[in-house]
N, C-alpha and C positions, 0 to 999 in steps of 0.2 A: 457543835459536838452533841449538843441536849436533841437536835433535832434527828442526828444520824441515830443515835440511841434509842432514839423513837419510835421510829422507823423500821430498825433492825430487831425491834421488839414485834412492834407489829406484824412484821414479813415472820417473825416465828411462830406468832399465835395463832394468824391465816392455814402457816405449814402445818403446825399439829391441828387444827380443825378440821381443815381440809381432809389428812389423813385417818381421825376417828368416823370422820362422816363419809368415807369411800373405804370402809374394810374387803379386803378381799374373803371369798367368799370360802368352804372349806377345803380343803387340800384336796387335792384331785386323787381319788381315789379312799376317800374318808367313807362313802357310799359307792354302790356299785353300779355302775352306768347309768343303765335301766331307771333305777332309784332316782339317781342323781337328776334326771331329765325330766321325773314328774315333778321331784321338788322343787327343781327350778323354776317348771312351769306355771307348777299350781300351789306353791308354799312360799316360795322367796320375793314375792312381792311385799307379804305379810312380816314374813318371818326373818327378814334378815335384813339389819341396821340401815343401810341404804334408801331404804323405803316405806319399813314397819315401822306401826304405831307402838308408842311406847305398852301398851295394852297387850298387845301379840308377842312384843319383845317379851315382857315378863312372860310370858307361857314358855315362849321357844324363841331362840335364836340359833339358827344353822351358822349362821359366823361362828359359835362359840363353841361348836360341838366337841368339841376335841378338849374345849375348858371344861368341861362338865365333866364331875366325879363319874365313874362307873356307875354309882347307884342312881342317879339322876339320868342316866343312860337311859336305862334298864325301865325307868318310872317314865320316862318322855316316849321311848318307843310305846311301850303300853297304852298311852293317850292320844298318841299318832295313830294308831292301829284302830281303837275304840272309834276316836269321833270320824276317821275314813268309813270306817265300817257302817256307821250310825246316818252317813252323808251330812252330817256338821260340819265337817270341811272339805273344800272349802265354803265358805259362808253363803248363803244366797245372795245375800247384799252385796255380797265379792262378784260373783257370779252373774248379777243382773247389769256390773259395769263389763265385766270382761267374761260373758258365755262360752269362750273357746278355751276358757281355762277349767271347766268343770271335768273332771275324774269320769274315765268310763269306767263302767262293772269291770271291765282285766283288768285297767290300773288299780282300781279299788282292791280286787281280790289280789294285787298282788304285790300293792304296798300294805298292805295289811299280813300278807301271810311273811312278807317279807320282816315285819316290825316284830311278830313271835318268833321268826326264827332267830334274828339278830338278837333278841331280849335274851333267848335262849342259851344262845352264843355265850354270851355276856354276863350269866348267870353261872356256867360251869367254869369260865375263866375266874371270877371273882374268889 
């Protein structure tokens, strides 16, 4: 009996870890295509629980976005928009392991114009 209790403990604590360490990613349609397809490309290695450093995660986590207050919205896009702008992200260091992941000038100008319009957005809704 001590042993089945054991066991069925353990197969629950695998299931929930399992489950915190493979979240899915944000609702399809939380961002808009376009968007969705750089960040995948070139933010969710960093930026989303699956694979991000606890470092990155505190910055941003795209799993969460929908948890995040409005006003944390609003302060995240603005920082997305800046270090895109600034070429801080993503990272050289990122970059020097995966080259194919670097941001052209259109994506840049257009996840960037994209992060004032939304903030924008976001700002008159509030």
């Amino acid at each position: 009996m001590k042993k089945q209790l054991v066991l069925l403990l353990a197969i629950g604590i695998l299931f929930i870890s399992f489950q915190s360490f493979n979240p899915e990613p944000p609702s399809e349609g939380v961002f808009p295509d376009e968007i969705s397809a750089i960040l995948k490309s070139s933010c969710y290695d960093c930026h989303t629980a699956a694979t991000g450093s606890e470092k990155s995660l505190k910055a941003l986590d795209f799993e969460q976005w929908d948890q995040y207050r409005l006003t944390k919205q609003i302060g995240l896009l603005g920082d997305i928009g800046k270090v895109v702008e600034e070429g801080k992200m993503p990272p050289e260091k990122y970059l020097e392991k995966k080259p194919d992941r670097k941001l052209s000038e259109a994506q840049k100008k257009l996840l960037a114009d994209w992060t004032k319009e939304e903030a924008d957005k976001l700002m008159q809704a509030d």
